[in-house]
C-alpha positions as CSV (number, residue, x, y, z in Angstrom):
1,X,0.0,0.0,0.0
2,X,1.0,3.4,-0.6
3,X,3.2,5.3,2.3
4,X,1.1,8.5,2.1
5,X,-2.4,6.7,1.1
6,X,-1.7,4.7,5.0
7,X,-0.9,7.7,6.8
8,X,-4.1,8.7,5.8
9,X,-5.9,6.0,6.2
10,X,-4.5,5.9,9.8
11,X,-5.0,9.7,10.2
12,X,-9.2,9.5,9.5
13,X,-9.2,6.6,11.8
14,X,-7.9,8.7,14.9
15,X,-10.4,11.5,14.7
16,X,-13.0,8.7,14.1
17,X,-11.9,7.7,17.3
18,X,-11.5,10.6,18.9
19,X,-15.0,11.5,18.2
20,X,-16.6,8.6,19.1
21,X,-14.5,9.0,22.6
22,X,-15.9,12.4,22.7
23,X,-20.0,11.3,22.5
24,X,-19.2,8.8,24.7
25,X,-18.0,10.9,27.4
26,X,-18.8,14.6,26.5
27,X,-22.8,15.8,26.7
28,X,-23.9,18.8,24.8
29,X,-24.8,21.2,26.7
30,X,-29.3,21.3,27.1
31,X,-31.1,24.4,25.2
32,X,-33.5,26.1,26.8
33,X,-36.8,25.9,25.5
34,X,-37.8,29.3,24.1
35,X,-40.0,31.6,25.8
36,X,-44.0,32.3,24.9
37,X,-45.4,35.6,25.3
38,X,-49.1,35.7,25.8
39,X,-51.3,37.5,24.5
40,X,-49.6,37.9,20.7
41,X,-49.0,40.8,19.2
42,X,-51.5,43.4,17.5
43,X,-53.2,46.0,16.9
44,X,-55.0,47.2,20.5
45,X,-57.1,50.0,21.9
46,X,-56.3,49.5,25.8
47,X,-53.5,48.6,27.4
48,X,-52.6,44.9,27.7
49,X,-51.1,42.8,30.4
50,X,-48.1,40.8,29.1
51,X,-47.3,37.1,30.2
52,X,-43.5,35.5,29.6
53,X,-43.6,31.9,30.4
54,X,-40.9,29.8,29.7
55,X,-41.2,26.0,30.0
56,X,-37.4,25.0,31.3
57,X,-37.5,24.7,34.9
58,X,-35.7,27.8,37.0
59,X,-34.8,29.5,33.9
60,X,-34.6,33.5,34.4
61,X,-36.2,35.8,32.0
62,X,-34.9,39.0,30.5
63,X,-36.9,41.0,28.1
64,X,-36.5,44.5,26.7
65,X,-39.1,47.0,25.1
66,X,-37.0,49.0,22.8
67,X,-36.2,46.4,20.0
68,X,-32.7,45.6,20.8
69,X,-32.2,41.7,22.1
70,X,-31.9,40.7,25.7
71,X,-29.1,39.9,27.9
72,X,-28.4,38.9,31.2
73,X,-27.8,42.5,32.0
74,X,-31.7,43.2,30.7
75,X,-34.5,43.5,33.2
76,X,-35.6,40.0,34.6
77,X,-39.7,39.4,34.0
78,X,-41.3,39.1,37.5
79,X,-44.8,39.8,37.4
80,X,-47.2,40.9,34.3
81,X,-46.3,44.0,32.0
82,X,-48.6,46.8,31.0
83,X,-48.2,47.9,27.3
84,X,-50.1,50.8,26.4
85,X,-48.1,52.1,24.3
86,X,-46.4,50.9,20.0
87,X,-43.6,48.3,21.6
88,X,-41.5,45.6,20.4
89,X,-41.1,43.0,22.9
90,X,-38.3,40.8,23.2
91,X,-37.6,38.3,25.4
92,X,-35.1,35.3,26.0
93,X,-34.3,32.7,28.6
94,X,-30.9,31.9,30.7
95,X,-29.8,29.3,33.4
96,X,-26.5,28.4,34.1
97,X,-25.3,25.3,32.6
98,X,-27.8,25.5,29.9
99,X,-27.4,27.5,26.0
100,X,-30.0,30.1,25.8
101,X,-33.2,30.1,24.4
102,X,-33.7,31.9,21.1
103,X,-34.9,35.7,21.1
104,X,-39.0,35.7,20.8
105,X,-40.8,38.7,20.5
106,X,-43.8,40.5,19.4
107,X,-45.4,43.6,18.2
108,X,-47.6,45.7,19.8
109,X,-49.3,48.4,18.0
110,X,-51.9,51.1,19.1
111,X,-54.5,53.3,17.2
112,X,-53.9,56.4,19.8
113,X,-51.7,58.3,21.9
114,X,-51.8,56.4,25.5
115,X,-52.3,58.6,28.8
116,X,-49.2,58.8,30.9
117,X,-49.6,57.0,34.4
118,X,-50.9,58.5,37.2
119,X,-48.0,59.5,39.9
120,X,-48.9,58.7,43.7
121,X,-47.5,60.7,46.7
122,X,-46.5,59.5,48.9
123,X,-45.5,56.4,46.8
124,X,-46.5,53.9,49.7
125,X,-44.4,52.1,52.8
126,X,-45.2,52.1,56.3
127,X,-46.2,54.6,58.4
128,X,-46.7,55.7,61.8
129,X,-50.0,58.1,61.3
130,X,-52.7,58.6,58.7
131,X,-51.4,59.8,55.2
132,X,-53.2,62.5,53.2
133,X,-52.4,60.8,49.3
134,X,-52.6,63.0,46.2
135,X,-53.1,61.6,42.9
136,X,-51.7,63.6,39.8
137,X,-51.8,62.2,35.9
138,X,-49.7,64.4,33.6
139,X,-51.8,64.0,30.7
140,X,-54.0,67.3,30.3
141,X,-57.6,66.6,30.6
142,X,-56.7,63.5,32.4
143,X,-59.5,61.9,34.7
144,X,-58.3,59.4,37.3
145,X,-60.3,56.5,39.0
146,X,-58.9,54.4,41.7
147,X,-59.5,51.3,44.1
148,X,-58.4,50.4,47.8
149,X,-59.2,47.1,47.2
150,X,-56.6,45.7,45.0
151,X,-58.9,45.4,42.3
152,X,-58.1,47.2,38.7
153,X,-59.4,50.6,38.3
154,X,-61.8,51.4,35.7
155,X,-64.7,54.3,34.7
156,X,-67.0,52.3,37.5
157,X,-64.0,52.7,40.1
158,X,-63.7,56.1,42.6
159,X,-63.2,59.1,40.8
160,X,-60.4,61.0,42.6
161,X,-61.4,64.6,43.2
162,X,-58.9,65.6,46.1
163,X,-56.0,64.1,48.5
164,X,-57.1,60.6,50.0
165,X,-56.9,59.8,53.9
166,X,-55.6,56.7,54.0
167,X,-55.5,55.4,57.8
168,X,-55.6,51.6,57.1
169,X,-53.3,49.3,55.6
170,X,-54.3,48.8,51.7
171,X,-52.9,48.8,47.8
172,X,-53.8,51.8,45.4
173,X,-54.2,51.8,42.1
174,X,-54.8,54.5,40.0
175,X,-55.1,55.1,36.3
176,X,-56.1,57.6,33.5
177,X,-58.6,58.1,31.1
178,X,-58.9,60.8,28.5
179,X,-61.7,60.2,25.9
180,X,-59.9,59.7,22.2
181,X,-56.7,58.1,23.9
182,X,-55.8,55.1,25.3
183,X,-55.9,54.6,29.3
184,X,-52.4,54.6,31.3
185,X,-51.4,51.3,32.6
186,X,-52.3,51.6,36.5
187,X,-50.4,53.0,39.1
188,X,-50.0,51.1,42.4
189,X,-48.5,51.4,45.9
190,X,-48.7,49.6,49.0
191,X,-49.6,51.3,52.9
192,X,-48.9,49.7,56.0
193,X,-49.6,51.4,59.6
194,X,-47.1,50.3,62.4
195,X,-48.3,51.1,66.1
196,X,-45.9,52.6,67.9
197,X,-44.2,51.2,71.1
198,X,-45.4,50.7,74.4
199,X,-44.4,52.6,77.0
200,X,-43.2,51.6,80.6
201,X,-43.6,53.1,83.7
202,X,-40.1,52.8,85.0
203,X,-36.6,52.5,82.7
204,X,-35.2,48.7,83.5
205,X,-32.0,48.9,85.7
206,X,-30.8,46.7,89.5
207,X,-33.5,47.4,92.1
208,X,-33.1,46.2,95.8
209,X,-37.0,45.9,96.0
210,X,-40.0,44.6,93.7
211,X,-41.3,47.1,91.6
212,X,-45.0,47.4,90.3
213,X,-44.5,48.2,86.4
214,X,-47.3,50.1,84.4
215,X,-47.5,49.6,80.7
216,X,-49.3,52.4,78.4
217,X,-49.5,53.2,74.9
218,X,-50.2,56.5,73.1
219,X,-53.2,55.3,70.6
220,X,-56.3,54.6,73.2
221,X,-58.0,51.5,71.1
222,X,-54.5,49.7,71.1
223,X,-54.2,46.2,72.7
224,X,-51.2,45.9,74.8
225,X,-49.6,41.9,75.0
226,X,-46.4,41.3,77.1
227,X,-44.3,38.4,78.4
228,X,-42.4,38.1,81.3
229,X,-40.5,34.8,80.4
230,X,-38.0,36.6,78.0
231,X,-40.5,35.5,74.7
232,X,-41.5,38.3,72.1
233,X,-45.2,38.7,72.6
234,X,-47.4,37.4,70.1
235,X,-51.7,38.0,70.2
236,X,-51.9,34.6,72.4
237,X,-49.7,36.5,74.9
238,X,-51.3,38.1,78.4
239,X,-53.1,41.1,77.6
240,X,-52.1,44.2,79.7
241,X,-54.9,45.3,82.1
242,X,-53.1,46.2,85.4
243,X,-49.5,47.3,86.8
244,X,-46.8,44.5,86.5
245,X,-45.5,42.8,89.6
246,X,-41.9,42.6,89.2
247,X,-40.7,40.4,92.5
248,X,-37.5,38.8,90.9
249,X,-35.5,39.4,88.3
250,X,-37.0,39.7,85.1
251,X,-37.6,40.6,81.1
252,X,-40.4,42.7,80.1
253,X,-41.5,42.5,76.9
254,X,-44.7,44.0,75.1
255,X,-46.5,44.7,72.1
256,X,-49.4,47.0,71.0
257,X,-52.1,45.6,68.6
258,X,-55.1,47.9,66.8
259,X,-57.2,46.5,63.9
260,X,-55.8,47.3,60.5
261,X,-52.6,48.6,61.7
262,X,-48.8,46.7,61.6
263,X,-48.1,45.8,65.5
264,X,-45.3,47.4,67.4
265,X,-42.2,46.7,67.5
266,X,-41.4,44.8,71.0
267,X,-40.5,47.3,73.7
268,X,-38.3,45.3,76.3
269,X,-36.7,46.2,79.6
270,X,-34.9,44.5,82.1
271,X,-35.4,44.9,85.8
272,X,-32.5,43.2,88.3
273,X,-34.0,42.6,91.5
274,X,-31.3,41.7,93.8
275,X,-32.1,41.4,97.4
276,X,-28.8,39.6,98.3
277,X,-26.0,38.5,95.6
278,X,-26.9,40.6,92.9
279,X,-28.1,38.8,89.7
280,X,-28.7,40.0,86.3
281,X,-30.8,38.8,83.7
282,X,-29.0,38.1,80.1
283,X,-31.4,37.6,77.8
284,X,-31.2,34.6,75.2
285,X,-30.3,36.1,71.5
286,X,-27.6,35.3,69.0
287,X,-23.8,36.6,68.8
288,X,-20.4,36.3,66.5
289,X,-18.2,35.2,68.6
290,X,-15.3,35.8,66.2
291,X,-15.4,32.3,64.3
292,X,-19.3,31.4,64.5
293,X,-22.6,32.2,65.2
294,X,-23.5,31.7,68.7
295,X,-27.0,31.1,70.1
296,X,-27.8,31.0,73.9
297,X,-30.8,30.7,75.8
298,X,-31.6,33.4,78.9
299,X,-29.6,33.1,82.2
300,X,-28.6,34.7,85.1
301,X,-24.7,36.0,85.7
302,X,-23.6,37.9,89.0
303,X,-23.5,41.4,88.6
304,X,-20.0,41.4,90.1
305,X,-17.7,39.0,91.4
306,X,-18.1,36.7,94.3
307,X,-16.6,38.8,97.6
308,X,-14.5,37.9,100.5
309,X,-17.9,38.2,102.7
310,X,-20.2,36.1,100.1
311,X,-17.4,33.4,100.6
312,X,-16.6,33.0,104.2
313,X,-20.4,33.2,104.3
314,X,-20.8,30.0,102.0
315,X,-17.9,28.4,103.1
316,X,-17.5,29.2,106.9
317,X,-14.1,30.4,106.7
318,X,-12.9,32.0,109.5
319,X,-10.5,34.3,107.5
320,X,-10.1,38.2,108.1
321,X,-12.0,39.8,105.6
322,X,-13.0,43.2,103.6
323,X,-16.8,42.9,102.8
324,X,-16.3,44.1,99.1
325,X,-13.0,42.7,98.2
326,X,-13.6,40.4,95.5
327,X,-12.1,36.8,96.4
328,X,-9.1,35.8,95.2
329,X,-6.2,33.2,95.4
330,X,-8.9,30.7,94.2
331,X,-9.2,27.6,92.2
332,X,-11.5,26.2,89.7
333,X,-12.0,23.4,91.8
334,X,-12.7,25.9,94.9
335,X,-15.5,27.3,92.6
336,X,-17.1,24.4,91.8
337,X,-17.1,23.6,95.4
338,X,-18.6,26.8,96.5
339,X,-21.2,26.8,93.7
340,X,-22.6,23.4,95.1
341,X,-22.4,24.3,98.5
342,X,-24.2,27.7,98.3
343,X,-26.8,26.2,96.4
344,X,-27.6,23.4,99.2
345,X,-27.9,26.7,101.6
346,X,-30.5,28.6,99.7
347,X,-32.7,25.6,98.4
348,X,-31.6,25.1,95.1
349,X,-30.8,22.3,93.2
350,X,-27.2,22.2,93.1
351,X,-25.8,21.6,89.7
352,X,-22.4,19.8,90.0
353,X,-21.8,16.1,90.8
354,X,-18.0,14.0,91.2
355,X,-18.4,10.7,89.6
356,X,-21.3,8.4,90.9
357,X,-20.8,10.5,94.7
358,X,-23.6,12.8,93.9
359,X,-23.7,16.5,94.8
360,X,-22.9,17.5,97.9
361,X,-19.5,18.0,98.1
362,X,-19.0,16.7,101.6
363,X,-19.8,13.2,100.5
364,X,-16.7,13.6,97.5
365,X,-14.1,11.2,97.9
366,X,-11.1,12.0,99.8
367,X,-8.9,14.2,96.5
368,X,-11.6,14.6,94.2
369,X,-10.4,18.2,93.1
370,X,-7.2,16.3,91.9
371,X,-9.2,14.6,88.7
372,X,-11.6,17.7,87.4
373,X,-13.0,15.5,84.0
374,X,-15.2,13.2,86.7
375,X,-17.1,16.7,87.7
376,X,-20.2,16.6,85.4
377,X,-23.2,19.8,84.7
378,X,-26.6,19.2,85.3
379,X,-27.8,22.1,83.2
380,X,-31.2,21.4,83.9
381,X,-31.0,22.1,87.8
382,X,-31.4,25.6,88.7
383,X,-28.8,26.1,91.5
384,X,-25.3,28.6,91.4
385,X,-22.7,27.5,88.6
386,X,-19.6,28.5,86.6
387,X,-20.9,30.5,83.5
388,X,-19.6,28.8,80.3
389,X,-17.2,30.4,78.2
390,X,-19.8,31.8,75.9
391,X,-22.0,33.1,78.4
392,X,-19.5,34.9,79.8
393,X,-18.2,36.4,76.7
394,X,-22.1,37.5,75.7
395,X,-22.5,39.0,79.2
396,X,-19.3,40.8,78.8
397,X,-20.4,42.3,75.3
398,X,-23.2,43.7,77.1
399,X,-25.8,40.9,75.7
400,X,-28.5,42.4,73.3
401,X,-27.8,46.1,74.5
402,X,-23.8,45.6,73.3
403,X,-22.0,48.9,71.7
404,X,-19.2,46.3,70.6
405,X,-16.7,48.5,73.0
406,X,-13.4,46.9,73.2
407,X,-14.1,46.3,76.9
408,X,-16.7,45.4,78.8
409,X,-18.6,48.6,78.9
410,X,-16.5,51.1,77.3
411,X,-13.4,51.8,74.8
412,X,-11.7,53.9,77.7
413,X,-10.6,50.6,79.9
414,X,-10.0,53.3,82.7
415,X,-13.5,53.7,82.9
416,X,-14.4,50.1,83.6
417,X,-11.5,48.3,84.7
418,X,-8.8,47.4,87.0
419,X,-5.9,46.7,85.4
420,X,-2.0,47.2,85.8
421,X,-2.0,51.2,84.4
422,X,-4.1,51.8,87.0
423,X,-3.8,49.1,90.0
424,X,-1.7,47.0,91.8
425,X,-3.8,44.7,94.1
426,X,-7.6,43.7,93.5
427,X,-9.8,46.7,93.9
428,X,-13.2,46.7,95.7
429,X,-16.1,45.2,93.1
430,X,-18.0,47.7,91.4
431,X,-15.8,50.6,91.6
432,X,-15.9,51.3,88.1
433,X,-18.6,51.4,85.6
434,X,-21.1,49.0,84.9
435,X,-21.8,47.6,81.4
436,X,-24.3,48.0,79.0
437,X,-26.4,45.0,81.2
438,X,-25.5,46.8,84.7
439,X,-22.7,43.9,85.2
440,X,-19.4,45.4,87.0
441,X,-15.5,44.3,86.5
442,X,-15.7,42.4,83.5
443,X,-12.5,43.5,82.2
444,X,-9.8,43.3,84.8
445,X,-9.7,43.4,88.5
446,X,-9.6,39.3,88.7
447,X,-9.4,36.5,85.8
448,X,-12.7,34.9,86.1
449,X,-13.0,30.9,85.7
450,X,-15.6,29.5,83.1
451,X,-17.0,26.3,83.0
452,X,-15.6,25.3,79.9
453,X,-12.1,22.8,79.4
454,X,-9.8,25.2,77.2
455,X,-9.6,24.5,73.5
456,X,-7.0,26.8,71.0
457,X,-9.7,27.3,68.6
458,X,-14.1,28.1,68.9
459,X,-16.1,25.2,67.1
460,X,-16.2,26.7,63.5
461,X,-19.7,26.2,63.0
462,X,-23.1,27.5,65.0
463,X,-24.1,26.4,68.3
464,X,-26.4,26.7,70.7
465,X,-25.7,26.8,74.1
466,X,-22.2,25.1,73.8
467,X,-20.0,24.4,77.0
468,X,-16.9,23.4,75.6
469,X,-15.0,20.1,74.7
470,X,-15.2,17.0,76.7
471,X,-12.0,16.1,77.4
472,X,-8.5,18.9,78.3
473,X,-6.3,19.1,80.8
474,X,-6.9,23.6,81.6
475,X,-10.5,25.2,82.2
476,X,-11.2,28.5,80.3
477,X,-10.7,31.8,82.0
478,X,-11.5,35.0,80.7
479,X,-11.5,38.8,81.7
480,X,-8.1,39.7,82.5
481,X,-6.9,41.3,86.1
482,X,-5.2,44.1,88.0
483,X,-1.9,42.7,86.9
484,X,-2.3,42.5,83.2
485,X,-2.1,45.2,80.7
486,X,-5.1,46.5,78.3
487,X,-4.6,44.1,76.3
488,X,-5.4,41.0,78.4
489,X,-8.3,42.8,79.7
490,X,-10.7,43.0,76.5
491,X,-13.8,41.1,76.4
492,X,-12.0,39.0,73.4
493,X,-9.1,37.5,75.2
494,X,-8.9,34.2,76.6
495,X,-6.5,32.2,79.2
496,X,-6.5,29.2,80.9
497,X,-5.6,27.7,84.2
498,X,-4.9,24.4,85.6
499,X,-7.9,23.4,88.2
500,X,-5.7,23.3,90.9
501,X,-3.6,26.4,90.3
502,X,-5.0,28.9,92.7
503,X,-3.1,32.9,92.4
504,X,-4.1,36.5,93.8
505,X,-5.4,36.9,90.2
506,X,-8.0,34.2,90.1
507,X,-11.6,34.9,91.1
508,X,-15.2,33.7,89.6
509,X,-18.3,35.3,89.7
510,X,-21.6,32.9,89.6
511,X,-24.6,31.9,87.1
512,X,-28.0,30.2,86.9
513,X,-29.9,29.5,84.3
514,X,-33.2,31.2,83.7
């Protein structure tokens, strides 16, 4: 056979080859089917409403009016078009993955001049108050007809003959008629009436006493729904009648209802009631705690940290003491202790157990505190514990009231904090300013132990009420002291301690759950 006749030969084979390979492992791309425009073009005498459907699942449509042919940059059809007016419509679908549909159009034609549309002002939204609304058409001669029903307006509709008090939530629409011409396409806009909030009697804040809280609102036929249990109020929610009696700490939410209005917005306040320790109420809400989304139910955190007096008290310890001087030289394991102890004294269920020795602390075997992984959390029980790490870090942010200051309370760490610019031993609690949540000391003063065994890094993903991994050899502590400069003391940083490692610097401050 001839040399160049077989290289040939050999030649066609391979591309026969290759293209068989390629159908057998390369797909063509799917078309998209084409779009239909309903009704078809024509000659009209009123305006038409204009469908694009296009049959391919999820494919977007773009469409333009002035002749030229879509692209993806072209406005996307959403709801029906009004033509009124000689127009070439062209329309084409896209999806990714898929080749475009062909361009489809049609022509509309008219036998007059169409109105222009009727302008509304204000052009809807929500409001607080009635709205006067004045209807203009910029078409001489023009006569305008309008519904509040949602319905289309025609020559049977309202005719509009001055401004409009609109005082319930409803749609407009408005169009134009001019005999001899063809009627604008209609006009429409949207008004919505939100209440404005309640109002309470007293501002939230740390009260030594109960308080009796009255609950008004400025529009007399308003309903007025609260919740006491840290929920928004809903219209299943108690109705306001009387003054609320606050006797413990709590979250006071309400709401105002009226018929045909938007409710409120919740009005909330917080009231501390602290007839001993002083508590504060953190509500539950959501936070970034620098590497995920944190969600945490409500609980209680002390509003400053535990004293030399709230510990000899708990613990009989017959130590010379300064009332206010926070407590320090502690351990994490001295905390735990303490937590279980004081809730035995005051009737609630203590939270902590050691192993299968239950939880009272005096019946621990003999060097518990040396093995902290056999202390468990009964989260459940509503007696004095360690806040976890993220409880403590939402409380020190200042909870759902936080200004996202640097420390806890303020970007000036003079004004809240003890620290080593400004200290040199552990200063009496609450000295310096409170937080946004009334909570005192959170940055410096004394490192505060957390429940949670340290970990380098947060879980990456969202959690909800997390209390740190299960197994570590350091527990979390967080807030920096009187011996650490500014930067130790922001509500970011994090240390750790051994359980057993007690300093002048170490101190706690208690939680319960709500």
């Amino acid at each position: 056979m001839n040399k160049i006749l077989l290289i040939s030969l050999l030649v066609i084979a391979a591309l026969l080859l290759s293209s068989c390979g390629k159908k057998a492992t390369e797909a063509d791309p799917e078309a998209i089917a084409n779009p239909e425009i309903s009704p078809t073009g024509g000659s009209y005498n009123e305006p038409v409403a204009v469908l694009i459907h296009c049959p391919t699942y999820d494919a977007t449509i773009h469409y333009t009016t002035d002749g030229s042919i879509p692209t993806t940059n072209s406005p996307v059809f959403t709801a029906l078009l009004q033509i009124n007016s000689n127009t070439e419509l062209k329309a084409r679908a896209f999806k990714s993955g898929y080749i475009s549909s062909a361009v489809v159009s049609q022509s509309y034609q008219f036998s007059s001049t169409a109105v222009e549309p009727v302008v509304i002002s204000p052009n809807g939204g929500a409001f607080a108050g009635a709205q006067q609304v004045t209807l203009s058409c910029p078409t001489a001669n023009a006569q305008i007809y309008f519904t509040l029903n949602g319905s289309e307006p025609n020559l049977n509709s309202y005719p509009y003959t001055g401004p409009i008090l609109i005082s319930n939530s409803v749609t407009l629409k408005a169009r134009a008629f001019v005999e001899g011409m063809i009627s604008s396409i209609v006009s429409s806009a949207s008004f919505s009436f939100q209440l404005p909030l309640p109002e309470f009697s007293l501002d939230g804040g740390i009260f030594s006493s109960p308080q009796m809280v009255s609950i008004s609102h400025p529009y007399p036929g308003a309903i007025i729904r609260y919740t006491t249990d840290g929920s928004d109020p809903n219209e299943s929610s108690t109705q306001y009648i009387a003054p609320v009696n606050v006797v413990s700490s709590t979250v006071l939410k309400a709401r105002a209802y009226l018929q045909n209005w938007q409710p409120s917005e919740v009005a909330m306040a917080l009231y501390s009631i602290s007839l001993t320790q002083p508590e504060q109420l953190v509500p539950g809400g959501s936070f970034h705690n620098g590497t995920a989304n944190v969600q945490l139910s409500p609980f209680y955190i002390g509003s400053r940290e535990i004293t030399e007096l709230e510990w000899v008290y708990v613990m009989q310890d017959t130590t010379v003491i300064v009332p206010d001087k926070p407590k320090s030289g502690l351990t994490w394991v001295q905390a735990i202790e303490y937590c279980n102890y004081r809730s035995i004294m005051e009737g609630f269920e203590p939270c902590y157990s050691y192993g299968g020795s239950g939880t009272n602390p005096l019946n621990w075997p003999p060097f518990w505190y040396t093995d902290h992984t056999q202390i468990s959390c009964n989260w459940s029980a509503n007696g004095y514990r360690l806040p976890t790490e993220m409880e403590w870090m939402y409380a020190a942010q200042g909870g759902p009231y936080s200004s996202g200051f640097t420390y806890s309370g303020s970007n000036a760490i003079d004004e809240v904090a003890w620290y080593s610019g400004n200290s040199s031993q552990p200063a009496l609690v609450g000295q310096k300013l409170p937080n946004e949540l009334g909570i005192f000391d959170m940055s410096g003063n004394l490192w505060e132990f957390c429940w949670d065994i340290y970990h380098h890094a947060y879980p990456a993903t969202e959690t909800q009420n997390p209390s740190g991994p299960q197994s570590g050899y350091t527990r979390v502590m967080r807030g920096g002291s009187f011996g650490n400069d500014a930067t130790n003391c922001t509500v970011s940083r994090r240390f750790y301690s051994t359980p057993m490692l007690g300093a002048d610097s170490h101190g706690f401050r208690v939680a319960r759950r709500y």
